[in-house]
N, C-alpha and C positions, 0 to 999 in steps of 0.2 A: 748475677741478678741486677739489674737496674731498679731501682726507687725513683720513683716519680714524685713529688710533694706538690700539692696544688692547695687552695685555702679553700675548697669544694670538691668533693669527688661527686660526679655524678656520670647516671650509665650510658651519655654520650660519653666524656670525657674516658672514662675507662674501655667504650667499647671502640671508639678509632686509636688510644694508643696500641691496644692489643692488636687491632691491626698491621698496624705499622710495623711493631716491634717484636713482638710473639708469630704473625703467619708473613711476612715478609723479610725479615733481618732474624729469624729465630733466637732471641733473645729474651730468656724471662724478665716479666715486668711486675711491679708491684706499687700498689698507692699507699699516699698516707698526707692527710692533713694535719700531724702534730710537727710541729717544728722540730722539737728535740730532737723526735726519731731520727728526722730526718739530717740533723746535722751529727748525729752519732753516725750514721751509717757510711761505712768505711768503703764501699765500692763503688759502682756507678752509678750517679745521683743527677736529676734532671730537676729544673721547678718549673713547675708552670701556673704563672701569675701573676699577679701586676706589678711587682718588685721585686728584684732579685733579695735573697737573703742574704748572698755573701759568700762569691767562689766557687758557687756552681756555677752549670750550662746550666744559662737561665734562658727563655721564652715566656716573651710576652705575650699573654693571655688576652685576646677577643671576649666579646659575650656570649660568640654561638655555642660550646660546650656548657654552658651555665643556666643558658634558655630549655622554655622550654614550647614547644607548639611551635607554626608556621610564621615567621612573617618577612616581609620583604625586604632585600638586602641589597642596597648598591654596591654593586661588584665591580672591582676600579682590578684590570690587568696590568700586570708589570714582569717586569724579568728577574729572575734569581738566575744567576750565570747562564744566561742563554735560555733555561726554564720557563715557564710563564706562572707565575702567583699570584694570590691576592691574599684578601686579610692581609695586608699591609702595618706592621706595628713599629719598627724600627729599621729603618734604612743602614744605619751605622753597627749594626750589632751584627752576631756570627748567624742572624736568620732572622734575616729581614722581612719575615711574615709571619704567622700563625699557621704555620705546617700540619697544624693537628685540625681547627677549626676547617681551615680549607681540604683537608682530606675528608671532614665528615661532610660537608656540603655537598661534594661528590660522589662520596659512593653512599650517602643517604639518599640519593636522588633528588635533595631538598627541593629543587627549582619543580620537580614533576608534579611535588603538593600546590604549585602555587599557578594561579591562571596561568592559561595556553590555549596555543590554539593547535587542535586535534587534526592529524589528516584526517583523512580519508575513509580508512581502517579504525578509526577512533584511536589514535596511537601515537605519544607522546612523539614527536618526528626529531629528527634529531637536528634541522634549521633550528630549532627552537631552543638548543640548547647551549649552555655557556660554552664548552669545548668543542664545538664547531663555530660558532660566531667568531671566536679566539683562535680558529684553526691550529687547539691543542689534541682534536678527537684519536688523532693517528698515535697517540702518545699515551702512554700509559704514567701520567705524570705523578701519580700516587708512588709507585713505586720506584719512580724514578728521583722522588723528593727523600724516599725512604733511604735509600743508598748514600746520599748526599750526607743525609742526614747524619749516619753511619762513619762516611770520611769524617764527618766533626766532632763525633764520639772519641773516634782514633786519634785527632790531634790535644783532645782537652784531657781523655783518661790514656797515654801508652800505655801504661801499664797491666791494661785490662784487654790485651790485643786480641788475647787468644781467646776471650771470654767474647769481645763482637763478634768476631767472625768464624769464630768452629763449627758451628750450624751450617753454612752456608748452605742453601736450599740448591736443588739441578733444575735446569730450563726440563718442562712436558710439552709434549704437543698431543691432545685429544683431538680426532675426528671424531662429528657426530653425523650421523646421517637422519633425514627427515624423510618418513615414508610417507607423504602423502597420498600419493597415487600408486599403489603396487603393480600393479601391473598395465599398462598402455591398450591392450584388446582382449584378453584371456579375462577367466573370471569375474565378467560385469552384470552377469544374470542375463535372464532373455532378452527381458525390454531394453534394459539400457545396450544392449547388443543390436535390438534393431535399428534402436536411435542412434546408432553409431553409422550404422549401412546408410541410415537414410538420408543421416547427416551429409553423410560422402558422397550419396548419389545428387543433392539437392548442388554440391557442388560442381558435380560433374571431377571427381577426384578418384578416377580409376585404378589408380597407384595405391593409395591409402584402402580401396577395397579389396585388391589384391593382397597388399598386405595383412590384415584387418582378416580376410580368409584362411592365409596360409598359417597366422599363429593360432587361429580357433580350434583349426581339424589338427593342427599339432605337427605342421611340416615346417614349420619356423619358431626358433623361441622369442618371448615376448621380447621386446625390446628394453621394458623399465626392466625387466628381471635379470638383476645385475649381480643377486646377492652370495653366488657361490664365487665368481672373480673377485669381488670383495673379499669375503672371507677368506680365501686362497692367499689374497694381496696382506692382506691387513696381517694376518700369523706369518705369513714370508716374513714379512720387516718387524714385525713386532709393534704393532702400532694400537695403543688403549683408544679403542671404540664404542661407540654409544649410538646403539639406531632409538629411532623415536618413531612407534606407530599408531599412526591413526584410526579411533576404533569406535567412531561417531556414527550415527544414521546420516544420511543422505542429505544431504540441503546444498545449496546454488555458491557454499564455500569449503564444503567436506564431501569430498567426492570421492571417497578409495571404496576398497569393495569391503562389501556388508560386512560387519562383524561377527557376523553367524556363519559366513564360508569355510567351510572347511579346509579348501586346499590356501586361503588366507593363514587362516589358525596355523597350520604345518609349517607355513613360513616363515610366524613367528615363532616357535617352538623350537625350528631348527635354527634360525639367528640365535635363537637365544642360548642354546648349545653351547655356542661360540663366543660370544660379546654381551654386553651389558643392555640389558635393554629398559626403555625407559617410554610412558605415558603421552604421547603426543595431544591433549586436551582441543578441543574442536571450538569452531569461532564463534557459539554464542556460548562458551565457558567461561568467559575473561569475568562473569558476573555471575554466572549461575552456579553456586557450588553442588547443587543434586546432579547434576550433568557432569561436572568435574569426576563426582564421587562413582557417577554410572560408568564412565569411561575406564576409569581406573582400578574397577572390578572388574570390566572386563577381561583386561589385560592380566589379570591378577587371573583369573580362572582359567586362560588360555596356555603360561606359563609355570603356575602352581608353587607360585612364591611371590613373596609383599612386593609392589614395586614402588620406589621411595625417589625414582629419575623422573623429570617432565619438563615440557618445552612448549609454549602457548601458540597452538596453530596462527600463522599471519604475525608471530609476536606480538600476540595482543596480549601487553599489561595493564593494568588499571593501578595505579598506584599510590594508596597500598591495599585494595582491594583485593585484587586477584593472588599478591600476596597471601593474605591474610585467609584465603579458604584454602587453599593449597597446604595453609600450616594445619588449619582444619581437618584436612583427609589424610592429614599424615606424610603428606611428601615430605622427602629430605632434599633432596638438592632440583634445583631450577637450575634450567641452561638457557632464559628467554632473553638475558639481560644483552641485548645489544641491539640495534638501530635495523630498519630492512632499507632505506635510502642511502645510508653512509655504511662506510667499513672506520672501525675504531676500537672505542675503549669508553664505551657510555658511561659505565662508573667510574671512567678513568683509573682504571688498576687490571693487573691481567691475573690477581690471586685471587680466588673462591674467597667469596666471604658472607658472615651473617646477614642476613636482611636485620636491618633497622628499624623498627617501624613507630613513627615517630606520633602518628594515634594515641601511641599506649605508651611510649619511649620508653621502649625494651628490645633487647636482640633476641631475635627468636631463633627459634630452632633450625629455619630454612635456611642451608645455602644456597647462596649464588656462584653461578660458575659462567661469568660474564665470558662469551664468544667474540672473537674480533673480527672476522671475515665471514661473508656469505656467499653464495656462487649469485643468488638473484640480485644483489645488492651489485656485483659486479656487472653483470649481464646485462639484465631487466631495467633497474634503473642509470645505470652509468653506460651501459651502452660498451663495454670495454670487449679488448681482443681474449681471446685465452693468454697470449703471451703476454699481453701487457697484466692482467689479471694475476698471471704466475709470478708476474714483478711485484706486484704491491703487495701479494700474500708472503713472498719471501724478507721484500722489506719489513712488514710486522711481524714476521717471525722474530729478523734480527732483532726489534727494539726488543721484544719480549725477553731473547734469549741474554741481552744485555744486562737484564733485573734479573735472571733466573727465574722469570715469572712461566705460563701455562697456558699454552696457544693452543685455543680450540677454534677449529673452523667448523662451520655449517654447511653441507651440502645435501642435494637431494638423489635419489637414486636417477630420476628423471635427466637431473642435469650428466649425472655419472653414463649415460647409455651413450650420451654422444650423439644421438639423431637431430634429426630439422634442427630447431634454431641452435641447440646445443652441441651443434654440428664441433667437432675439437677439445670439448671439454673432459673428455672422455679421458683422454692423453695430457691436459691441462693435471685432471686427480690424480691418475698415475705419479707423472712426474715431483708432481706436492707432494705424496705419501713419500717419497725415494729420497727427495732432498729434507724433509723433514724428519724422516727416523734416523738418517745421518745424522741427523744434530745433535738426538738425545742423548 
């Protein structure tokens, strides 16, 4: 067990050690602001506070764990052995920053409470964030300060060798899939069936009605309907999956088929057979929690069991808004936490953790299960090949697999079918599923 002594305990400070130390390096931790205690205690001993007592691993203490509410922080970059840090407190010592305040700055999302400017989508972008401006976003630097931190455990305590590192956590890789569109021409009702014809005839798109025909009367399979290759694929390798489906009415940003379809329903029922399934919440939810709660019954009465998974269509968070009604309906874990322009590590860390919510400054019930890659993130906005795309997802696997931390990728069935623009990616998934269940 670790003792931590600080001259304040408060539920920042104790909710980023436990991160660090308890879901990252699996090492029990424990506080205590008595001095005695803490100088009787004969095992592994840290302090963190403005003065060392004398013989421990001492860290210098910032204000941010001690504060409490939003306010503006000049953030000065620097290097810890090639690293990037800040909370800067002493150059000459065995950690020359605030490891702990700068890990809660990060995965609290602190910067997100504080002005910005919103794309588009109304969506915290990730230009606007300190670990892209820093081009630290590809890096999981949380857990990479954790490990560090870890080597300097093992030089101050040997004796305690077996006690850091017998836990040591195994690299995961989750695939999630996003359904937003089920099916490409099958199951869209009449109307939207004829506005699909008329679409194609207004273009003079003879191909598209062709095909648009042959999967209606049932002489071709739809094209998004990927999900039995999947499931095939995914128990071949052994791969822990997570589909997400969308089960909104109609509007000019959620457009899959009605939640009342039947042969929709059967295809959730059957995924769900198989894989974990989880709540895909619709684009005017990021604020409405009776719509959050509508959506989430429904899935809940399709499958016939609680569902505690969700993922904010368009990854729209509001933060800590959206947060904060999601803990409301009872979800258990979010999988929204990451960027739709950049591939990274928005909270900088690749390990599931509490949401913070610095409102109430209390950890709540929700986790986070921060995702580091997207297929539209590579495509849509970056413009990238499948091959070069299969590079940088294998490069973030490795940083991942480095920390033993837990690679989840975001993909959609649409991108998965491989047609028009997603012409390759088809083989792009394949290929990721095959080199990443090798890894596990």
């Amino acid at each position: 067990m670790l003792l931590v002594y600080s001259h304040k305990i408060t539920p920042r400070l104790t909710y980023i050690f436990k991160h660090f130390f308890t879901r990252i390096l699996s090492i029990e931790v424990k506080f205590t602001s008595k001095i005695e205690a803490f100088i009787a205690h004969e095992g592994l001993k840290i302090s963190y506070t403005k003065q060392p007592l004398g013989g421990e691993l001492f860290i210098r203490s910032s204000d941010l764990l001690f504060d409490q509410g939003i306010d503006y922080i000049d953030i000065s970059i620097s290097k810890w052995e090639e690293v990037p840090c800040f909370f800067q407190t002493n150059p000459t010592g065995e950690l020359p920053f605030d490891i702990f305040a700068a890990g809660f700055y990060l995965i609290s999302r602190y910067e997100e409470y504080l002005p910005h400017v919103k794309d588009e989508f109304e969506r915290f972008p990730a230009e606007e964030s300190l670990a892209f401006q820093n081009k630290f976003l590809d890096k999981p630097v949380i857990d990479i300060w954790a490990y560090k931190f870890r080597d300097i455990l093992l030089l101050k305590f040997p004796d305690f060798e077996t006690e850091i590192i017998s836990k040591e956590r195994k690299f995961e890789f989750i695939s999630t899939i996003d359904v937003d569109i089920a099916y490409k021409y099958k199951n869209k009702g009449v109307i939207r069936t004829l506005g699909g014809f008329i679409k194609d005839l207004s273009r003079f798109d003879l191909q598209e009605i062709w095909y648009r025909s042959l999967v209606i009367i049932g002489f071709r399979k739809d094209p998004f309907d990927v999900f039995k290759r999947l499931i095939t694929m995914h128990k071949k390798h052994d791969v822990k999956t997570i589909f997400f489906f969308l089960l909104s009415n109609y509007t000019d940003f959620d457009k899959n088929t009605s939640p009342g379809n039947l042969k929709y329903k059967l295809l959730i029922k059957n995924v769900a057979d198989y894989f974990k399934v989880g709540i895909h919440p619709s684009y005017y939810t990021m604020k409405d929690e009776q719509k959050m709660r509508k959506e989430k019954k429904r899935l809940e009465e399709i499958v016939n069991f609680p569902i505690n998974k969700s993922r904010q269509h368009y990854l729209r968070i509001d933060l800590p808004e959206t947060y904060q009604k999601l803990v409301d309906i009872e979800v258990g874990e979010d999988y929204t936490m990451g960027f739709a322009s950049y591939y990274g590590f928005r909270a900088s860390t690749c390990t599931p953790f509490h949401f913070y919510d610095i409102d109430f400054e209390i950890q709540t019930p929700l986790k986070v299960f921060p995702y580091a890659i997207m297929d539209g993130t590579l495509k849509e906005y970056l413009n990238y090949t499948p091959k070069k795309s299969l590079d940088i997802i294998l490069e973030l696997a490795e940083e991942v697999k480095k920390v033993n931390g837990v690679f989840i990728t975001l993909f959609h069935n649409e991108s998965i079918s491989g047609i028009g623009h997603w012409r390759g990616w088809n083989k792009l998934y394949d290929n990721m599923v095959k080199e990443l269940s090798d890894r596990v």
